[in-house]
C-alpha positions as CSV (number, residue, x, y, z in Angstrom):
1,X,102.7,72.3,-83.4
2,X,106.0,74.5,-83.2
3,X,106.9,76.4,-79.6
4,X,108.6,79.4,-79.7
5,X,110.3,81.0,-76.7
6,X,109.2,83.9,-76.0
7,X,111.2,86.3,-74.3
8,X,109.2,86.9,-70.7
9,X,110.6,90.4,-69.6
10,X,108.4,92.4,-72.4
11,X,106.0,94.9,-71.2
12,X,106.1,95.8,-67.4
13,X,102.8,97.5,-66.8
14,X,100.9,95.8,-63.8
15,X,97.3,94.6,-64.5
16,X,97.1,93.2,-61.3
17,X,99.3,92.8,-57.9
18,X,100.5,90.4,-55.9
19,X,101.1,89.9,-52.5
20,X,104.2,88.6,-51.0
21,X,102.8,85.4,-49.8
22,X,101.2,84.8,-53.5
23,X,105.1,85.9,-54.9
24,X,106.2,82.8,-52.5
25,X,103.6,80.3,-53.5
26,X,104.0,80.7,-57.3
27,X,107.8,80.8,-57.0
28,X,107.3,77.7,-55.0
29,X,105.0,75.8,-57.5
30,X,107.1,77.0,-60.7
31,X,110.3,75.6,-59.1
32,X,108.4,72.2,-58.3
33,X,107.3,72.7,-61.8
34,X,110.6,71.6,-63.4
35,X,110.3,73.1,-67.1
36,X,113.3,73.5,-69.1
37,X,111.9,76.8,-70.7
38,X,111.2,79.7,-68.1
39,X,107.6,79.8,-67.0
40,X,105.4,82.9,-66.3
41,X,101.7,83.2,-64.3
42,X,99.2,83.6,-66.9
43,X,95.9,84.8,-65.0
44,X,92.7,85.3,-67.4
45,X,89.2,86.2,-67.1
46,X,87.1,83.7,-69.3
47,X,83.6,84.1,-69.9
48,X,81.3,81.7,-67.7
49,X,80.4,81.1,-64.1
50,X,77.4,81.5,-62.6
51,X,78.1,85.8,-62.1
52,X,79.0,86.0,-65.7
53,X,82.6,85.7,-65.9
54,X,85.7,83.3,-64.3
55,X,89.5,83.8,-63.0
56,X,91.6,81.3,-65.0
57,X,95.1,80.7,-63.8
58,X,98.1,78.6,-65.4
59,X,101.8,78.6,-66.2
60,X,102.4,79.6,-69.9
61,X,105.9,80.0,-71.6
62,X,104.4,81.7,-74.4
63,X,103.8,85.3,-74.2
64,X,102.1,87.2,-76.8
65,X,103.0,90.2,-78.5
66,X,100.5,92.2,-77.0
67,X,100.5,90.7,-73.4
68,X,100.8,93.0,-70.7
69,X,104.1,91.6,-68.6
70,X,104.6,92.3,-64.8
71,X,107.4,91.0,-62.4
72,X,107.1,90.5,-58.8
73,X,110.6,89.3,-57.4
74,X,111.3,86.3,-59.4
75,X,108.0,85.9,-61.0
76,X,106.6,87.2,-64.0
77,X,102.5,87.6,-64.7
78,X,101.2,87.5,-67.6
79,X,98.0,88.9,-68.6
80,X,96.0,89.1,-71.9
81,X,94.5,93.0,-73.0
82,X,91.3,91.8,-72.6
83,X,91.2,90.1,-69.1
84,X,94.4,93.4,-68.3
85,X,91.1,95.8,-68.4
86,X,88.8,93.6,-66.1
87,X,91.8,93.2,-63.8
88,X,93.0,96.3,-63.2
89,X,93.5,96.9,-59.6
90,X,93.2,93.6,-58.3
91,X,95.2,92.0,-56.3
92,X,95.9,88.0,-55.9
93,X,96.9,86.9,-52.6
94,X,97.8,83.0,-51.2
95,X,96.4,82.0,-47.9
96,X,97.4,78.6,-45.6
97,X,95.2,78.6,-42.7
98,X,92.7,76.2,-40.6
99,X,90.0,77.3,-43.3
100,X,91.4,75.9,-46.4
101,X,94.9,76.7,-48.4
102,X,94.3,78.6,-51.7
103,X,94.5,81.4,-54.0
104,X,92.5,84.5,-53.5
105,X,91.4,87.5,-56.1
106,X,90.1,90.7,-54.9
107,X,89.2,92.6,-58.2
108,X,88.0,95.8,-56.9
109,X,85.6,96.0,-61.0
110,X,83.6,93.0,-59.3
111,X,80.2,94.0,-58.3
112,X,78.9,91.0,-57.9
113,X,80.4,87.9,-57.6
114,X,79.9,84.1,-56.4
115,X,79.7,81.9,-53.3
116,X,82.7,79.8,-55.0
117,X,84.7,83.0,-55.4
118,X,86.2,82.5,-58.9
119,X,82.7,84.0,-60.4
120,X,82.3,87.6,-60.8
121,X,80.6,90.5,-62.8
């Protein structure tokens, strides 16, 4: 298997926002992440889940050719043009409270989703 690096500042169309405290968060985790090559968010929506399809999030260094590429201060978002379409409007947004620390999607081209919250339709 060969890596190739990728330059990250492609496209900058947004399929989906985010909010300063999710900015923070994944600036934070990146940094802890120590890679030598930059890193990027790479949110997904993969079929599955008990509403019909999930949120899938992960650092990628790859980015492909058709990727739509969005930068929020120092971090760049990746998102594929399948999962760009089902996203479009959302928003991602980090939360640290009494209830629980976490990472939160509000996809307003949900109509239904789950009790877990990373399930929609």
């Amino acid at each position: 298997m060969s890596i190739t690096n990728v330059n990250l500042t492609s496209k900058t169309t947004e399929a989906i926002t985010l909010t300063d405290a999710a900015v923070s968060k994944v600036a934070e985790l990146i940094s802890a992440a120590g890679a030598e090559e930059p890193l990027a968010l790479r949110v997904a929506v993969k079929s599955g889940g008990c509403s019909g399809f999930n949120y899938d999030m992960y650092f990628d260094s790859e980015v492909a050719e058709d990727d739509v590429v969005s930068t929020f201060g120092e971090v760049k978002v990746v998102v594929d043009p399948a999962s760009a379409e089902l996203l479009s409007g959302a928003s991602l947004d980090f939360s640290d409270g009494l209830q629980g620390a976490g990472f939160h999607i509000t996809n307003p081209n949900a109509t239904r989703t789950c009790g877990c919250g990373n399930s929609f339709s």
